[in-house]
C-alpha positions in Angstrom: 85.8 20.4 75.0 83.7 20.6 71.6 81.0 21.0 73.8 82.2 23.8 75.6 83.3 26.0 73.0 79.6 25.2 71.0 78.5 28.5 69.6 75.2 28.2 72.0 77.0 27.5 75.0 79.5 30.6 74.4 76.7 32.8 74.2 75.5 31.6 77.1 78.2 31.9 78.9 79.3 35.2 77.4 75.9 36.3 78.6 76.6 35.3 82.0 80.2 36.8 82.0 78.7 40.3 81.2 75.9 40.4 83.5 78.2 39.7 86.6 80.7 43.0 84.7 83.5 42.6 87.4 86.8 44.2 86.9 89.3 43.5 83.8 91.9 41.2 84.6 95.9 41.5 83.7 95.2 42.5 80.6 93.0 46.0 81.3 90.0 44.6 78.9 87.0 44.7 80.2 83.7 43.1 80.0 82.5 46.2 77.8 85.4 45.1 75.1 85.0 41.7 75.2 82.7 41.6 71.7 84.9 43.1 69.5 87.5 41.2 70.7 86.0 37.9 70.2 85.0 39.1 66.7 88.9 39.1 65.5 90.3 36.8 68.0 87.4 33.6 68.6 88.4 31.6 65.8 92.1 31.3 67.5 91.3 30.6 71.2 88.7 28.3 69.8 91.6 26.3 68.1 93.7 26.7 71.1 91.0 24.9 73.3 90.3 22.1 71.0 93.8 21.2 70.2 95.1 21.7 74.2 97.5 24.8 73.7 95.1 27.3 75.2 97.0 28.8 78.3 95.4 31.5 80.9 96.4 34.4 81.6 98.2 35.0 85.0 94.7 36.1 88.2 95.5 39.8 88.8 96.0 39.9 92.7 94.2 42.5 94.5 93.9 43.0 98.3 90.5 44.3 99.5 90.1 45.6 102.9 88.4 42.7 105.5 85.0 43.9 107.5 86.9 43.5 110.7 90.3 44.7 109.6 93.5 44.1 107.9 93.4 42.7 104.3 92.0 39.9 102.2 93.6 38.8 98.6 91.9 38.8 96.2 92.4 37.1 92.6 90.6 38.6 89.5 90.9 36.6 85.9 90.6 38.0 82.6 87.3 38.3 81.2 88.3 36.0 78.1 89.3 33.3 81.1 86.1 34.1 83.0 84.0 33.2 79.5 86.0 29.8 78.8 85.5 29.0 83.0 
């Protein structure tokens, strides 16, 4: 886990998270408020990961319409569990 939460590997993985934008999750944020909210809140979910405590937040379920009709679910994370995945 120290290696996933490695300052380089965040970034890298922050980078990907935001090029890929998708919707925001249960929690409404989205990928454009993601840095400010890892500014006040990184040191904490870091903490969280390291020590085993970290939980996820509940996949907002969405159903999108299917090419050849009726529905397919769909499951959207939060951006913050997007960046840890």
């Amino acid at each position: 886990m120290e290696a996933v939460v490695e300052r380089q590997n965040m970034i890298e993985a922050l980078q990907r998270v935001k090029s890929n934008k998708g919707a925001a999750g249960v929690d409404g944020m989205t990928v454009d408020d993601i840095d400010a909210w890892l500014r006040t809140n990184w040191s904490a979910i870091k903490e969280q990961l390291l020590d085993g405590s970290y939980q996820p937040q509940p996949v907002l379920g969405i159903q999108i319409p299917k090419p050849g009709g009726g529905m397919r679910q769909l499951g959207i994370p939060s951006v913050i569990d997007r960046l840890i995945q």
